[in-house]
C-alpha positions in Angstrom: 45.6 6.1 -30.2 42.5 5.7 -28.8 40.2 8.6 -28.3 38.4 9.7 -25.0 34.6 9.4 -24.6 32.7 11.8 -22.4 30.2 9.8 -20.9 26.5 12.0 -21.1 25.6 14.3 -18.6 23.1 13.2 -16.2 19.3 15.3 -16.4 18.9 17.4 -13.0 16.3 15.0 -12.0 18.9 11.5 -11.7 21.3 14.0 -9.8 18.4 14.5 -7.1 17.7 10.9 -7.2 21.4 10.1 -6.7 21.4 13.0 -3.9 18.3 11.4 -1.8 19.8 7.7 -2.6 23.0 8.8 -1.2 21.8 10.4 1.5 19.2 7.3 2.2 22.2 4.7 2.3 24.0 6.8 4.6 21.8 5.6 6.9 22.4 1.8 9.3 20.6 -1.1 7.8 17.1 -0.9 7.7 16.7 -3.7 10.5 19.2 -1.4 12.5 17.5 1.5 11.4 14.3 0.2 13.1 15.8 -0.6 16.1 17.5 3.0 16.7 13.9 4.5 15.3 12.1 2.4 18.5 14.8 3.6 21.0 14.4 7.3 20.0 10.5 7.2 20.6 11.1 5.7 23.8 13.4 8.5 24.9 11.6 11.5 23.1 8.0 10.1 24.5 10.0 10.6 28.0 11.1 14.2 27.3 7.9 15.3 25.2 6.0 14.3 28.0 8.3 16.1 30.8 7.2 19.6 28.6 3.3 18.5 28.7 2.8 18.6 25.0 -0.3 17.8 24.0 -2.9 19.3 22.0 -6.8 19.4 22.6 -8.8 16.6 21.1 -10.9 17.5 18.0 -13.4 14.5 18.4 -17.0 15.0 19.9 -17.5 13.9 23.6 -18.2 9.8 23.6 -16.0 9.6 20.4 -14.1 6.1 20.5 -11.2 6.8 20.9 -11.7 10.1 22.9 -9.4 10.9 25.5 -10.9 11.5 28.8 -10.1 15.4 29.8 -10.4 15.9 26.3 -6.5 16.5 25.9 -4.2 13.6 23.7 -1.0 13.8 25.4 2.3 12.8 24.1 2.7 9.5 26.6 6.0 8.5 28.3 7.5 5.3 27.3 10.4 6.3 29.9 7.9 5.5 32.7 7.0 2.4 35.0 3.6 2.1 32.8 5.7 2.4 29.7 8.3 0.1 30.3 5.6 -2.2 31.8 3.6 -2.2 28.3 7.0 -2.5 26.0 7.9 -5.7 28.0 4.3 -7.2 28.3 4.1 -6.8 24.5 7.1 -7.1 22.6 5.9 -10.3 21.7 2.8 -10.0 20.5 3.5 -6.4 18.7 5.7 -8.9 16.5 3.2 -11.8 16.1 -0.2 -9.4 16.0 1.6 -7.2 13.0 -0.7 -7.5 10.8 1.1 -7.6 7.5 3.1 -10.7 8.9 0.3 -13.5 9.4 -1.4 -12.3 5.8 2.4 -12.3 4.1 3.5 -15.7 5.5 0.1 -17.4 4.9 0.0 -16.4 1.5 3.5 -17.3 0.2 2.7 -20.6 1.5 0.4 -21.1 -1.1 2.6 -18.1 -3.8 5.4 -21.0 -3.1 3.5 -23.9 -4.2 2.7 -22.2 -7.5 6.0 -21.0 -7.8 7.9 -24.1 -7.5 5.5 -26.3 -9.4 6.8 -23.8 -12.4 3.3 -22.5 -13.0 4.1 -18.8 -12.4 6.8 -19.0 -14.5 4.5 -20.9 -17.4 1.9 -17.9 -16.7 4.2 -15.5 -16.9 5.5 -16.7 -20.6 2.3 -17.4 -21.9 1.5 -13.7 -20.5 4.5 -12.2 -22.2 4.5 -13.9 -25.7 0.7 -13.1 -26.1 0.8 -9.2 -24.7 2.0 -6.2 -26.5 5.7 -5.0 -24.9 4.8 -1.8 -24.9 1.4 -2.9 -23.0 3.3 -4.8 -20.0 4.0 -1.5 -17.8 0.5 -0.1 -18.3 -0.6 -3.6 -17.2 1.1 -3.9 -14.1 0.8 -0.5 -12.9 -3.2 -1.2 -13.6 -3.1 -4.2 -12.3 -1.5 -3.0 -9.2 -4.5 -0.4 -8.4 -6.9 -2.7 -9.3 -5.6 -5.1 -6.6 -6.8 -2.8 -4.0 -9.8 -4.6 -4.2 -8.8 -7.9 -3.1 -6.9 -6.1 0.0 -3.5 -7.5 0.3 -3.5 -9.5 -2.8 -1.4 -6.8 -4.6 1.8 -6.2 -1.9 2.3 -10.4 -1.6 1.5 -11.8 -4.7 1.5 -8.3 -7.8 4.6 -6.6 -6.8 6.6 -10.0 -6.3 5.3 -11.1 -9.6 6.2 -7.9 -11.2 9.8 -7.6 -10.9 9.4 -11.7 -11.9 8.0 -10.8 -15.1 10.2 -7.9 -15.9 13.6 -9.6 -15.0 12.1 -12.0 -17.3 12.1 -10.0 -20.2 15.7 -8.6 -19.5 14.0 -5.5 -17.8 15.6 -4.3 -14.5 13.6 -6.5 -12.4 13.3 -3.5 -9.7 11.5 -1.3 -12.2 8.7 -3.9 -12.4 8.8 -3.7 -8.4 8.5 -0.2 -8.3 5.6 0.0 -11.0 3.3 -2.5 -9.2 4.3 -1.1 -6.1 3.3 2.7 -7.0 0.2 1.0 -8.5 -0.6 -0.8 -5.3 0.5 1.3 -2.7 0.7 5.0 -4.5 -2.8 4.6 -6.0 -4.3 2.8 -3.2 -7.6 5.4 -3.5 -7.9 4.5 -7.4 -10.0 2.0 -8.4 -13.0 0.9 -10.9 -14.6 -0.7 -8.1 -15.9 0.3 -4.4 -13.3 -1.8 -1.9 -13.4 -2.3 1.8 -11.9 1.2 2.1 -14.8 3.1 1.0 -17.3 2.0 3.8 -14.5 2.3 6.6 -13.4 5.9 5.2 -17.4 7.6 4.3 -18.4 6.3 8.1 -16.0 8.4 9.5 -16.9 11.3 7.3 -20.4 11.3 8.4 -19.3 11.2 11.8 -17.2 14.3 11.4 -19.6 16.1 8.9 -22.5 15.3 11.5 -20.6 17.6 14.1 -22.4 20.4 11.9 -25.2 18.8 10.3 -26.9 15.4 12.4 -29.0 14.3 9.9 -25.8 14.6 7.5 -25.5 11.0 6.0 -22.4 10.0 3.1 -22.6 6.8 1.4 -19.9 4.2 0.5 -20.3 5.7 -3.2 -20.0 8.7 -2.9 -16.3 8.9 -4.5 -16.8 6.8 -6.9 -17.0 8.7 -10.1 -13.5 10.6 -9.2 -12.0 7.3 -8.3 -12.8 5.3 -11.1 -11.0 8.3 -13.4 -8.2 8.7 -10.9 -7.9 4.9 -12.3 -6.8 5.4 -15.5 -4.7 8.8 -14.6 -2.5 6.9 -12.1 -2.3 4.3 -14.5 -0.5 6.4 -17.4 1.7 8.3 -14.8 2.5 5.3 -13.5 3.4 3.8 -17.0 5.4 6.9 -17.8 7.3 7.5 -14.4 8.4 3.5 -15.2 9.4 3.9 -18.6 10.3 7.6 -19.0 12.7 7.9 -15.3 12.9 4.9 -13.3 14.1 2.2 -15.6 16.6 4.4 -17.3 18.3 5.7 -14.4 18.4 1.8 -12.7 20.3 1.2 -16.0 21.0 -2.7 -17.5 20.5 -5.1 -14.7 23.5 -8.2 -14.3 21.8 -11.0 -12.6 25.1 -10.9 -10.5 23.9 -8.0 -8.3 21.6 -10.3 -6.8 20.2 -13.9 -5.5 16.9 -14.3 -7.9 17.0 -16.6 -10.7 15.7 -15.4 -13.9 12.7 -17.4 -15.0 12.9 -19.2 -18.6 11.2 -17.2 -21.3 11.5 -19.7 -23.6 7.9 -20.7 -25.9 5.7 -23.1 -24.0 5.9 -26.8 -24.3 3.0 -29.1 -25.7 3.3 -30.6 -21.3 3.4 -27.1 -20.1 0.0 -26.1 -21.8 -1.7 -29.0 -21.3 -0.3 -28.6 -17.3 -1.7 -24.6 -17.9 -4.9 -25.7 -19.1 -5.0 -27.8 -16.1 -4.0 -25.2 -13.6 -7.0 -23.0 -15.9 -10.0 -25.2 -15.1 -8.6 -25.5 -11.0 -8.8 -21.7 -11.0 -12.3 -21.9 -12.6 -13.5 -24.7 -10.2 -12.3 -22.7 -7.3 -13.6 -19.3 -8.4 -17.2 -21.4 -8.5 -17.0 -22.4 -5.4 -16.2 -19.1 -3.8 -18.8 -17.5 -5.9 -21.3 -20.2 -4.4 -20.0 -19.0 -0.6 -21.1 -15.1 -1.3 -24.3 -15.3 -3.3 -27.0 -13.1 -2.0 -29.4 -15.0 0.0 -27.4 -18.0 -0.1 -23.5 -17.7 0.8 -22.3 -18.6 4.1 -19.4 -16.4 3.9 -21.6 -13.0 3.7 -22.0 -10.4 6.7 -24.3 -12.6 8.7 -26.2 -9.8 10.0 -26.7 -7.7 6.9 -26.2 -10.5 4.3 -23.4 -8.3 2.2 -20.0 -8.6 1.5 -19.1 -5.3 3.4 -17.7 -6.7 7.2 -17.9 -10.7 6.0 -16.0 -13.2 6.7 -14.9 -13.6 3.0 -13.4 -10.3 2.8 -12.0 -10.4 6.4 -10.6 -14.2 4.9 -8.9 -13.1 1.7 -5.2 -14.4 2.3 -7.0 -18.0 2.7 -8.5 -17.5 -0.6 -5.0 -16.4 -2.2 -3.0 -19.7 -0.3 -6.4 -21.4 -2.4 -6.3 -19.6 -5.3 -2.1 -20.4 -6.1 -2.1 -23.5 -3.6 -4.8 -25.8 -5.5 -3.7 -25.0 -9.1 -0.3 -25.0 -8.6 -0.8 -28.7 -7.3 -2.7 -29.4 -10.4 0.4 -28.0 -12.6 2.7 -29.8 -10.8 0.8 -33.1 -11.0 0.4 -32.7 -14.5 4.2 -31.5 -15.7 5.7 -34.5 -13.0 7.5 -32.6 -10.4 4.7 -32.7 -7.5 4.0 -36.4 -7.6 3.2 -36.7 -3.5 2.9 -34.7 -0.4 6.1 -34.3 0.4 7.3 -32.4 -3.1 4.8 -29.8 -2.0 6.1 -29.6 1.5 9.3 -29.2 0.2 7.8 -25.8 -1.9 6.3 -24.5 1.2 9.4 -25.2 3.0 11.6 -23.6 0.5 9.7 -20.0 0.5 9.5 -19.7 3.9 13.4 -20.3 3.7 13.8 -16.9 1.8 11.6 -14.6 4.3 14.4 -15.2 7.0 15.2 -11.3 6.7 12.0 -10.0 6.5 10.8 -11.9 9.5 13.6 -10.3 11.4 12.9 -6.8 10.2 9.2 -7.4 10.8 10.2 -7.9 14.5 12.3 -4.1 15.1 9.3 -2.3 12.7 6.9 -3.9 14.7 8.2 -2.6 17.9 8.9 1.1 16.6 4.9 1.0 14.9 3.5 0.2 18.4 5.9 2.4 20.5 5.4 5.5 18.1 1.0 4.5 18.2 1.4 4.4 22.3 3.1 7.7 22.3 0.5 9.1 20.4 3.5 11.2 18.5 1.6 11.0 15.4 -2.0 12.2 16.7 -0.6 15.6 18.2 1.7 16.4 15.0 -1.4 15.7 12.5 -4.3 18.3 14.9 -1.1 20.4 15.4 -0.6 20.1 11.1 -5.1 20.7 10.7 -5.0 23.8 13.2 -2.1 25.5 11.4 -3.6 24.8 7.7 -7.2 26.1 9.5 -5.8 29.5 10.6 -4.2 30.2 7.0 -6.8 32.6 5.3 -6.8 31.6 1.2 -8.6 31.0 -2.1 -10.7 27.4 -2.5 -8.1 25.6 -4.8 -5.1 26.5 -2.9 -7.0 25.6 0.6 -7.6 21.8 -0.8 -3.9 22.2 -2.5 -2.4 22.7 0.9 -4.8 19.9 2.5 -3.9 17.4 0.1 -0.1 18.1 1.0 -0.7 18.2 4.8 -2.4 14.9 4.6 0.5 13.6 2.4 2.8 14.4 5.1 0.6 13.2 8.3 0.8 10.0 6.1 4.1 9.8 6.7 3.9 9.4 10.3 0.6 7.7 10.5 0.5 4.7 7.7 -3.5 3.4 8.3 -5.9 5.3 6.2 -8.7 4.9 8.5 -6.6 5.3 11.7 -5.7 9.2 10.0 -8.6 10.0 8.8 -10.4 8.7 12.4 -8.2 11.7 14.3 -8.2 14.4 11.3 -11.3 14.2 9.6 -13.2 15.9 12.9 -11.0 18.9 12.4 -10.9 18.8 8.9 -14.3 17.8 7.8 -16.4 20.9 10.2 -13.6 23.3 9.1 -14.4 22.9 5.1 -18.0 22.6 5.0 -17.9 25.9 7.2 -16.5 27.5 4.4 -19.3 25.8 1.7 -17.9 21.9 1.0 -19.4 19.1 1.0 -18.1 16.4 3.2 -17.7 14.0 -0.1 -15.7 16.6 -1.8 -13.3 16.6 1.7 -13.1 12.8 1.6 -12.0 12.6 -2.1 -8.9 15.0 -1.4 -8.1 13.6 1.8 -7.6 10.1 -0.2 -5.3 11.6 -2.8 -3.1 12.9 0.1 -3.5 9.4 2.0 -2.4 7.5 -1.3 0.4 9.3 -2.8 3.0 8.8 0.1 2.6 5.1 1.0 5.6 4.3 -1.5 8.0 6.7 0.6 7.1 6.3 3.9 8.9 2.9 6.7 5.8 3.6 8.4 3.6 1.9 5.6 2.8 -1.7 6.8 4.6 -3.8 4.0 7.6 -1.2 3.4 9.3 -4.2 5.3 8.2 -6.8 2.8 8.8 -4.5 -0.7 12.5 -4.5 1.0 12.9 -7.9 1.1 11.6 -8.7 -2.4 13.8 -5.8 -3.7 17.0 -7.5 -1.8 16.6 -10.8 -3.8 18.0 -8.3 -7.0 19.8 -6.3 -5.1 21.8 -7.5 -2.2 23.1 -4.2 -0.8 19.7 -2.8 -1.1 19.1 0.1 1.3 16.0 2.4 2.2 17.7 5.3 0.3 17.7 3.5 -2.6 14.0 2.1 -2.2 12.8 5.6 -1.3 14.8 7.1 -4.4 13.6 5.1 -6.9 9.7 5.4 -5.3 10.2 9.7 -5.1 9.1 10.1 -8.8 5.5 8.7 -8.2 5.1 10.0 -4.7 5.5 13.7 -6.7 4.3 12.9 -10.2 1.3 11.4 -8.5 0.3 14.2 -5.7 0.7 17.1 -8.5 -1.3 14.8 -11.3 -4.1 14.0 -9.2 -4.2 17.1 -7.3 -4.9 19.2 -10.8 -7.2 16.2 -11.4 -9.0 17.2 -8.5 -8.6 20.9 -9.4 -9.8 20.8 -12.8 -13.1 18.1 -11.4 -14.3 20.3 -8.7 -13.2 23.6 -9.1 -13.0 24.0 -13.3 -15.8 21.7 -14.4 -17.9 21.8 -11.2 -18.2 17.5 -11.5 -19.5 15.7 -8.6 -17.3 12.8 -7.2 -19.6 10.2 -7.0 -23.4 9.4 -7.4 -25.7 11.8 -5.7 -22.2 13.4 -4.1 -22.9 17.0 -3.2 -19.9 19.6 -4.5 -21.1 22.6 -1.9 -22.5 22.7 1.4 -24.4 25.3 2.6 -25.8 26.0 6.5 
């Protein structure tokens, strides 16, 4: 007689993951889903417009950007101008998105190295020489860290990730989702300034010299908050991966999807001689680059202020990672015998542009709805409609920046640049708070917590596309739900961690965010 086993009872928390899944993969196919998404704008642009809604522009006269009258209107896309752009452009809003060029060019080169079987000899040397219990920590630091290099972590990190992890016999899209929420939902974090920090403090001076003209805020001026943020995101991240993500994906069955699990066997005496090789092609081509951006010297610095902020080497980096996985995944190739001519590496390039056949579709409909939501200027009136409302809600200092954190979360929902939100908010946002005695470094650093926590949720975030088409190589019926569902835990862990973070740094210990950052401003 054999005796009936209650399976355990799921914690609250997988039954609201299930829920929002559920209710994700209700929806069409995200390729269909973007599609519907771009007619809708074109019809609601039509009726917003018909009731005049608009709201009155918060940047200074002879602001770029600035509308005329000083109004942003919602813009028809029903009309003969509309319809006049969406045809005139449907091309090139497919080959100018951005993401598309950078992800293409680089796999070219993420291919090579893949095929010569150098990732997958990286990968094993990385695993049998690394603590198990360090590999999540890694990735997820790893991933923030990548910010740096731009879009080095999105087409090379989070691809490798769910590599190494389905590797190990770890759900492959656990490994996705922890370099992803490293990446993406820590995109602020980081031990180093990046080409954010320039873009987003210029913009704050702007704003904060609506008040004070002679108001100037540096590059630097988050970095001490940052470069903690770091290591917080870092553990969350670790602990959302281990602690909720991974167990409620359950065991993974390479049947469920297309990838092919990498051997995880001990290195061959070829393989290390053919990963020394690969080693000293890394270091030759690091040298060279070095040479390019040395003060005084490098031809690939800012030409007119001789930096690396607004050079050619940081406005280059996909070419450096095609070089950086192109040339020493030759090298390995050579050296283990299956790249013996020009037409074996062809045939790797050729073979990973082969898998991007559905995200080069669903590039085209995202495309389209990006540009026809940005023409509308949907986004613009809901976030100055979002600052007014948080400005005309009388409260204490720590729930004021609580709330702003949250309403720039959700503006980043709808508006996926950093710079391009903070361009249209900051003017409302930045005045507002140092009325009330903050400094404009202070605003910044909360703003970028809000900006950062809800990339890994949002279709609007430029490579949403691409982390759907990696995921679908593990899981073929793969659906936004699902990818939004198994993201949820950081987007929340994250905005309520680094939020008290930022409670406990300004308003507890009274720290400033960065060198010679100001906390309080007064008149």
């Amino acid at each position: 007689m054999s005796e009936h086993i209650t399976p355990p009872a799921k914690r609250p928390i997988e039954r609201f993951l299930n829920t929002v899944e559920w209710l994700g993969n209700l929806l069409p196919h995200p390729i269909t889903l973007f599609a519907l998404f771009s007619l809708f704008i074109i019809v609601a642009s039509a009726v917003a417009a018909a009731f005049g809604v608009n709201v009155i522009d918060p940047r200074p006269v002879g602001a770029a950007g600035r509308a005329p009258d000083g109004v942003i209107h919602v813009v028809s896309l029903m009309s003969a101008e509309g319809l006049q752009r969406i045809v005139s452009h449907l091309v090139t809003n497919f080959t100018g998105f951005a993401p598309l060029g950078t992800v293409l060019v680089a796999l070219l080169g993420v291919g090579i190295a893949e095929h010569s079987g150098l990732l997958s000899a990286a990968m094993r040397a990385l695993v049998f020489n690394a603590p198990k219990k360090l590999i999540t920590f890694t990735i997820v630091f790893a991933g923030i860290i990548s910010n740096t290099a731009s879009e080095l972590g999105y087409v090379v990190l989070i691809p490798l990730a769910a590599m190494i992890f389905h590797s190990l016999d770890r759900h492959p899209l656990a490994g996705l989702a922890a370099a992803f929420a490293g990446v993406s939902g820590g995109y602020s974090a980081n031990l180093l300034l990046g080409t954010i920090d320039p873009l987003l403090s210029g913009i704050t001076q702007s704003a904060a010299q609506i008040i004070d003209p002679d108001y100037h805020v540096g590059p630097e001026v988050n970095w001490y908050f940052m470069f903690v943020s770091t290591f917080v995101i870092a553990i969350l991240g670790t602990w959302i991966t281990n602690s909720i993500v991974e167990p409620k994906l359950g065991k993974y069955h390479d049947s469920e999807g297309d990838a092919v699990r990498g051997d995880m066997g001990a290195l061959t005496t070829q393989e290390r001689r053919a990963l020394k090789g690969a080693g000293w092609a890394v270091l030759g081509v690091t040298l060279l680059l070095i040479l390019t951006v040395l003060p005084g010297y490098g031809v690939l610095l800012n030409p007119k202020t001789g930096t690396l902020a607004g050079s050619p080497f940081l406005k280059g980096i996909v070419v450096f990672i095609f070089v950086f996985f192109a040339i020493p995944g030759m090298v390995y190739g050579r050296l283990i015998g299956n790249m013996r001519n020009d037409r074996d590496v062809i045939n790797a390039m050729s073979a990973s542009m082969s898998s991007m056949g559905m995200y080069i579709v669903l590039v085209f409909f995202a495309a389209q709805f990006v540009a026809f939501f940005n023409w509308s200027n949907f986004g613009t009136v809901v976030a100055v409609k979002g600052a007014n409302l948080l400005a005309s809600i009388d409260m204490g200092a720590p729930l004021l920046f609580v709330c702003f954190i949250m309403i720039c979360g959700f503006i980043n929902l709808m508006i996926g640049s950093a710079s391009a939100q903070w361009a249209v908010t900051a003017p409302i946002f930045v005045p507002m708070l140092m009325l009330v005695g903050f400094a404009p470094e202070v605003i910044q650093a909360a703003y970028r917590i809000g900006d950062s926590v809800t990339n890994v949720i949002t279709p609007m975030m430029s490579y949403f596309g691409l982390i759907m088409a990696v995921a679908a190589r593990y899981r073929r019926d793969m659906g936004i739900g699902t990818l939004v569902a198994m993201m949820l835990p950081y987007s929340v862990v994250f905005m309520i961690g680094w939020t008290l973070l930022f409670v406990l740094w300004v308003f507890v210990f009274n720290l400033p965010v960065g060198p010679g950052a100001a906390t309080w401003y007064t008149l």
